[in-house]
Every structure is written in C-alpha cells, then in structure tokens.
N, C-alpha and C positions, 0 to 999 in steps of 0.2 A: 436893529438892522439884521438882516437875515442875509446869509454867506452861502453859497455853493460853491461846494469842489468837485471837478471832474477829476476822476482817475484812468489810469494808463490800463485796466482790468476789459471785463466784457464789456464791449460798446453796450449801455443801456439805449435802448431802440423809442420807449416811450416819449413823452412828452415830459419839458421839466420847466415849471412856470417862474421863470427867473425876473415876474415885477418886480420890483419895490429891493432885489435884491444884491449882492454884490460878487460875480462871479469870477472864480479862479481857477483857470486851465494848469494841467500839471502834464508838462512834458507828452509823451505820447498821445494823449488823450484827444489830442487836438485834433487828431488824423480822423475821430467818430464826430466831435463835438462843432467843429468850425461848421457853419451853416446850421448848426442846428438852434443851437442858443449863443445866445450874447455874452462874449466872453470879455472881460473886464482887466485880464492881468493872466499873463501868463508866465510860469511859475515852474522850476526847474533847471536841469542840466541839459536837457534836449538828447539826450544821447539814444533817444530813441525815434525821435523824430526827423526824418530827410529832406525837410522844409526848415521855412525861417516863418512863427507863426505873427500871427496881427491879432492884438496890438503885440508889436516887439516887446519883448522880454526888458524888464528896468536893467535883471541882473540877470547871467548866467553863470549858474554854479558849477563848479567842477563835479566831477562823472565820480571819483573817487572822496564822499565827504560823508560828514558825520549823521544826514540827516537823511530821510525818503524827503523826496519830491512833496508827498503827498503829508509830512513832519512840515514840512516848511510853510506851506500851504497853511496849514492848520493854525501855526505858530504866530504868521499875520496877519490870521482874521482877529487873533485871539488877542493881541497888539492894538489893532482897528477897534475894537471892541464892538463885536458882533456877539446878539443875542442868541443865535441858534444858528445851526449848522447842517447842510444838507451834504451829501455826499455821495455822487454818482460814479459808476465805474469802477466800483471797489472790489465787485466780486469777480470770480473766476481768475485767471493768468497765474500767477503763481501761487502755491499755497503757501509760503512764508510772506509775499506780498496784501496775500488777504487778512492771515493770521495780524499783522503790521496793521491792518486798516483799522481792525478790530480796535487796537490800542489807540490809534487816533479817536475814538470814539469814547473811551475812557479819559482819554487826557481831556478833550475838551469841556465831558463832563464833570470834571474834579473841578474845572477851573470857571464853574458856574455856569455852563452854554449848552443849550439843547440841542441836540446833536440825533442824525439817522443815519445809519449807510443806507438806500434805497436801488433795490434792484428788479428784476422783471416782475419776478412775484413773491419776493419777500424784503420786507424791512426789521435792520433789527436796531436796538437802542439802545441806549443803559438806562434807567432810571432809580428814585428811591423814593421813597414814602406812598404815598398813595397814586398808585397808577391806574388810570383810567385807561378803560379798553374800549370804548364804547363806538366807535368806529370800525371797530375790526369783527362784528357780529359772523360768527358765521366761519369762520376761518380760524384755521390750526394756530396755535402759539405755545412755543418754549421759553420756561424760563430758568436761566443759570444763572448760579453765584459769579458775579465776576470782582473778582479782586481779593474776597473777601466770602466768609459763609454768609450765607443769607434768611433770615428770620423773616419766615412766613406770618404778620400777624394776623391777616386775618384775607378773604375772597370770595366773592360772590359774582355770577354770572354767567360759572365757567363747567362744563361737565363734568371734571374729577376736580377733587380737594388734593390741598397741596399738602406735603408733612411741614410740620412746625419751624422746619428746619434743613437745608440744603447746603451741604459742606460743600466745599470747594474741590473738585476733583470728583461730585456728584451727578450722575443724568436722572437724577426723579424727577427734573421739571420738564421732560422732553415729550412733547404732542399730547397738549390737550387743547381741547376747544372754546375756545368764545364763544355762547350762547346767547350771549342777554347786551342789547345797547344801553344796558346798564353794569355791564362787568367790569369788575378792578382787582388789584392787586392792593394791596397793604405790606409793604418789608421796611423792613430793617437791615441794613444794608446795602448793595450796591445789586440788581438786579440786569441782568441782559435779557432781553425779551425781542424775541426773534419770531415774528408775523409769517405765516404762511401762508399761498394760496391766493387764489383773487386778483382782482386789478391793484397797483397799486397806483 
C-alpha cells in the first residue's frame, strides 16, 4: 500500500496521483490540498488551520506535544503498514521544519518503507545498495552521507566519479549529473539523493 502525506511547507502546485493510495493531511496543509487530492484522514493539532477540515480529524492533538504533525503522520502509516511513502509539502516554510522533514525520511527508511519528499522540481530520498537512477537522465543529482559515512562501491552513468568514500559532515557528492537511463549508484551505507531540475 502506498501512503501520502501533505505537509503544512510550500503548497506543491503539481499533480499528485493518489490511486490505489492512502492519504494523510497534516494540519495546515489542508488550506493548499482540499480540492485538490483526496484526503483520507486528517492529521494534527490544527493550530494552524481556521477551518474544521473533512474528513474530521479521529483525534486532535494538543498544540504543545512531543511529536510534528508531520512525526505523527509518519508513525501511522508505518503502524498501517504501508510500503512506501510520498510526501508533499515539505519544502520551504521553516528551515527547522524542512530540516525535521528530512528526518521523517530517514525514520521511515530504517523501518523498511520507501519513502520521497517531492517538490516542484526536486525529489530527494534515502536509499542503500544499488540505486538505480535511470529515470532521472538528464538532471542534476547530489548525493550525501545521511546518518552515517558513506562507501561509494562502485557508479556508472553519471559525469564525474565519486571518491571511495564520503564522510559525514562532507559535500563531495554535490551536483553531478545523470547521464545514462542506465546510471546507478552502489553504497554502502545510508545515502541521501537529491534530484534536481525537470518535471517531477
């Protein structure tokens, strides 16, 4: 089962094809997303919203608690048991808020689930082992160690080579290209790979 979460960030403007999947409004977000896609559960303190959204909220959480709107959201897809995870609205609004989105992005990759943030024109992900690029020809991509250093084992497809090895706290992976609908990555490690450019 595939999960979307709207976030309370930049209204994403495009199209977000919510078949077959199971969507979760998070507080503010509703104000961009109502009429646009089909919102399944809505999700939050509301503290940002001056409406009562549809479908009513199961719960609403207090303004002052332990988790983001956008923590909670995450938490019971991951409960539901959803196989991958989209996630709109994440960018822009506050830079502790993005930086936070970021970590939703990691947490649900630890806990088995494929996971994007997607925005106007960049997508970024975590992945590990062999990542396939082969869709993103043509377009800028960085890759950082997240969590962890990261062990370049091997790449092909892409304009510059990568070093052996990217410490944490490193930008050597920052703007190269996708060249080939046959490029990948090969790590070891926990990789962040951040799509530039293009429709997405």
């Amino acid at each position: 089962m595939k999960g979307i979460i709207l976030l309370n960030g930049d209204p994403y403007t495009g199209d977000i094809d919510a078949r077959d999947a199971v969507v979760y409004c998070c507080d503010g977000a509703y104000s961009w997303a109502k009429g646009k896609v089909k919102i399944d559960k809505n999700v939050g303190d509301f503290d940002s919203l001056g409406e009562v959204p549809y479908p009513p909220p199961e719960e609403i959480y207090p303004a002052e608690k332990n988790f983001t709107d956008g923590e909670i959201a995450v938490m019971k897809m991951l409960e539901a048991g959803v196989g991958e995870i989209e996630i709109y609205g994440g960018f822009g609004g506050r830079e502790d808020h993005f930086i936070g989105n970021l970590q939703l992005l990691y947490r649900a990759f630890k806990a088995g689930v494929k996971c994007r943030m997607v925005g106007e024109r960049t997508i970024i992900f975590p992945a590990d082992g062999k990542i396939e690029l082969r869709e993103y020809a043509g377009r800028t991509l960085s890759v950082f160690p997240f969590g962890e250093s990261l062990h370049i084992m091997e790449s092909a497809g892409l304009k510059y080579s990568y070093p052996e090895k990217i410490g944490y706290g490193e930008c050597r992976g920052v703007s190269n290209i996708c060249q080939s609908s046959s490029a990948y990555l090969t790590v070891e490690g926990v990789a962040l790979v951040i799509i530039n450019g293009g429709e997405v």
